[in-house]
C-alpha positions as CSV (number, residue, x, y, z in Angstrom):
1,X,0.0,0.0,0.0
2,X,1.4,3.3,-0.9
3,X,0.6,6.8,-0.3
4,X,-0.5,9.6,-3.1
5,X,0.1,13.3,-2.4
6,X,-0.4,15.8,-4.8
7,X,2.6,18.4,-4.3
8,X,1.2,20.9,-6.6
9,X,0.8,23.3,-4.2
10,X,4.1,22.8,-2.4
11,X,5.6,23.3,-5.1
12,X,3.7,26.7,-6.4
13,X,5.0,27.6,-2.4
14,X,8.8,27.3,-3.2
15,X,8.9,28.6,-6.3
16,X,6.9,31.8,-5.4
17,X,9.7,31.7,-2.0
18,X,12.3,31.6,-4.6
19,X,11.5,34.8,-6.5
20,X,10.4,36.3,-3.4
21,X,14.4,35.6,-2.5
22,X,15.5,36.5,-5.4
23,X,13.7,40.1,-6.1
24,X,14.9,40.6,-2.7
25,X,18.7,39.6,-3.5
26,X,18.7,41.3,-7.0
27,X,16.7,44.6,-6.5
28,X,18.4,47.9,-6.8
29,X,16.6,49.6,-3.6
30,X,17.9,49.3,-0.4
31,X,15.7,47.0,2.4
32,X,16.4,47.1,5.6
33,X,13.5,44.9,7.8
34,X,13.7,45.4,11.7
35,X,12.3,43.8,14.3
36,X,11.0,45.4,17.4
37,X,12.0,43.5,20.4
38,X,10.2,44.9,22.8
39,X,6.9,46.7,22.1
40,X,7.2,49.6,24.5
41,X,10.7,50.8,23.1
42,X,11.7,52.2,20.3
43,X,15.0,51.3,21.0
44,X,14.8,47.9,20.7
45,X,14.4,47.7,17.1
46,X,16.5,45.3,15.5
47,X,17.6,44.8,11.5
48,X,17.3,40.9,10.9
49,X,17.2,41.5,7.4
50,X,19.4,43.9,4.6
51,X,19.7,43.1,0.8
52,X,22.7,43.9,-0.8
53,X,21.5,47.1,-2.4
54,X,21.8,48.4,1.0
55,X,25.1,48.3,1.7
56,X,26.3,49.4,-1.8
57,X,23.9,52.3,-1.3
58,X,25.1,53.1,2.5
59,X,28.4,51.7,2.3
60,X,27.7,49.6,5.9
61,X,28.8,46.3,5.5
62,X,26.1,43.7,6.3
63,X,28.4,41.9,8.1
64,X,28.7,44.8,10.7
65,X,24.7,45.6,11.1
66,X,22.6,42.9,10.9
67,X,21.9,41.8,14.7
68,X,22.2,45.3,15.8
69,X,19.8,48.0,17.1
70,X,19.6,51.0,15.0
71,X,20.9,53.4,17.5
72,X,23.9,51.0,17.1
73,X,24.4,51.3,13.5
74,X,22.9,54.8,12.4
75,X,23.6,56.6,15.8
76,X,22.6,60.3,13.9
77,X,18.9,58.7,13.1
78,X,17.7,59.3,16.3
79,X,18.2,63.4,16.3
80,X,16.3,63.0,13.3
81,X,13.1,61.7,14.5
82,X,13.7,58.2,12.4
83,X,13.5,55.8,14.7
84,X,10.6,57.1,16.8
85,X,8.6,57.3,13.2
86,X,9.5,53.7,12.5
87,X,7.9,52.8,16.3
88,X,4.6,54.5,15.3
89,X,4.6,52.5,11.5
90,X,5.0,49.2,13.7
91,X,2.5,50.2,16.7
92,X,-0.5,52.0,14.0
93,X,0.4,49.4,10.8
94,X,1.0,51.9,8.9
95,X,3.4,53.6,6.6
96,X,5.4,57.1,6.0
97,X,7.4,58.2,3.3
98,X,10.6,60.7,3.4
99,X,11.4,61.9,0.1
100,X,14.8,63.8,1.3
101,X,16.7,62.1,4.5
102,X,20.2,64.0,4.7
103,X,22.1,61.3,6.4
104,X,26.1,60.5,6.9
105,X,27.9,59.2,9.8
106,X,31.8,57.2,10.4
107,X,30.1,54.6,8.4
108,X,27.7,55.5,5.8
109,X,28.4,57.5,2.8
110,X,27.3,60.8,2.8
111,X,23.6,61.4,1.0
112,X,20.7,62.2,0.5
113,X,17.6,59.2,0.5
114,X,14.3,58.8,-0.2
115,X,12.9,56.0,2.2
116,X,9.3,54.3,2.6
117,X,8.6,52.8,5.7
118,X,5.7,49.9,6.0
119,X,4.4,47.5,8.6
120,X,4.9,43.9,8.5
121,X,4.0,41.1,10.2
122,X,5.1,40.5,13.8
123,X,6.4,43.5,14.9
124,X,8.1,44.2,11.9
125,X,8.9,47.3,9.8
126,X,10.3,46.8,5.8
127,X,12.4,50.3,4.9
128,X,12.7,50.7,1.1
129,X,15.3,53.5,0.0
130,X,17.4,54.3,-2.7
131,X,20.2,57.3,-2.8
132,X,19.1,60.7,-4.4
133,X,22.1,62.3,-3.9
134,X,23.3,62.5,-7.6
135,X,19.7,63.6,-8.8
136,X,20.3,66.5,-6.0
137,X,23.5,67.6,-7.2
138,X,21.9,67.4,-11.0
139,X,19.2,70.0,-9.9
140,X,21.6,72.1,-8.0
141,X,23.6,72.4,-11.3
142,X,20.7,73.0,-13.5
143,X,19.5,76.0,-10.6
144,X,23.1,77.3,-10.7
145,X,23.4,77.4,-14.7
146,X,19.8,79.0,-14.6
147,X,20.8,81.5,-12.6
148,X,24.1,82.6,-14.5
149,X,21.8,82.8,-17.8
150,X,19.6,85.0,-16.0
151,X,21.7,87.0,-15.0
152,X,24.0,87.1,-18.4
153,X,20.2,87.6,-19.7
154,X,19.1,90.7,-17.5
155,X,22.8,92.4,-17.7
156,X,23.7,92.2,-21.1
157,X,24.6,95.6,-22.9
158,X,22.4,94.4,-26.1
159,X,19.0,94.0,-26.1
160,X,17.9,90.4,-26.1
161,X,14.3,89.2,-27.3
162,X,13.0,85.3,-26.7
163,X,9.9,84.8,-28.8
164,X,8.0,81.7,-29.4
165,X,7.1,79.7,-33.2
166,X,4.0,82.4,-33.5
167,X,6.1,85.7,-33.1
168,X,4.9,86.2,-29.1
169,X,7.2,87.6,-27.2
170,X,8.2,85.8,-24.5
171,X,10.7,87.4,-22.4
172,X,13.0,90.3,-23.1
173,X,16.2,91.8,-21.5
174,X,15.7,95.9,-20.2
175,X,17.8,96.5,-23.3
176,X,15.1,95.9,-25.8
177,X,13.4,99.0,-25.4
């Protein structure tokens, strides 16, 4: 006498685990997941969890984090409010976006980040970021050569006339006139 069991659905299980792992592994955002160890303090919270995005976004290895509290790891969070919001997502289930976190310390690379915070299961937070510190610089330099046209454009000798396709004038120099 033998025994039939259809696997199907054990199988749907590990392969769904598997990319689950793998989006995880491969994706180009940062995750961080932390666990808070006891309910009542935000100081407690724990990363058990970090892809490898994170550390070539942070530049902490994940070697020297995971297992640690985040006052351990990103001392400078907690002056700016981060781990307290990251208590509230966990207590309410909820979630919170920063879209400009100014962050360095002796071990992560100097930066700008835009982060998303969201509840998980068992007193768990997921934190999704990804550096913006290049797209920062890149509008800094666009506001920079803005302002040198403007003011090549207001303090030039010669009269200077922009006019759209129709023949409207759209801006002109004190010169014109």
């Amino acid at each position: 006498m033998g025994i039939i069991k259809n696997i199907t659905e054990i199988k749907r299980n590990e392969i769904a685990l598997k990319q689950a792992a793998d989006i995880f592994e491969n994706i180009q955002t940062g995750i961080y997941i932390y666990e808070l160890e006891d309910p009542d303090d935000d100081r407690s919270l724990r990363l058990i969890a970090a892809n490898p995005a994170s550390e070539i976004l942070t530049g902490a290895p994940l070697k020297d984090i995971i297992g640690k509290t985040i006052d351990e790891n990103f001392p400078g969070l907690r002056k700016k409010g981060i781990p307290q919001m990251y208590f509230e997502v966990i207590r309410t289930k909820s979630q919170f976006a920063i879209d400009d976190l100014y962050y360095s310390d002796h071990r992560v690379l100097e930066g700008a980040f835009s982060i998303k915070a969201f509840s998980l299961p068992n007193q768990r937070i997921g934190i999704a970021f990804e550096s913006i510190t290049e797209r920062i610089e890149a509008d800094k330099i666009l506001r920079m050569s803005e302002e040198r046209y403007r003011t090549l454009f207001e303090q030039a000798a010669d009269g200077i006339m922009v006019g759209d396709n129709s023949g409207k004038i759209i801006n002109a120099n004190n010169n014109i006139l």
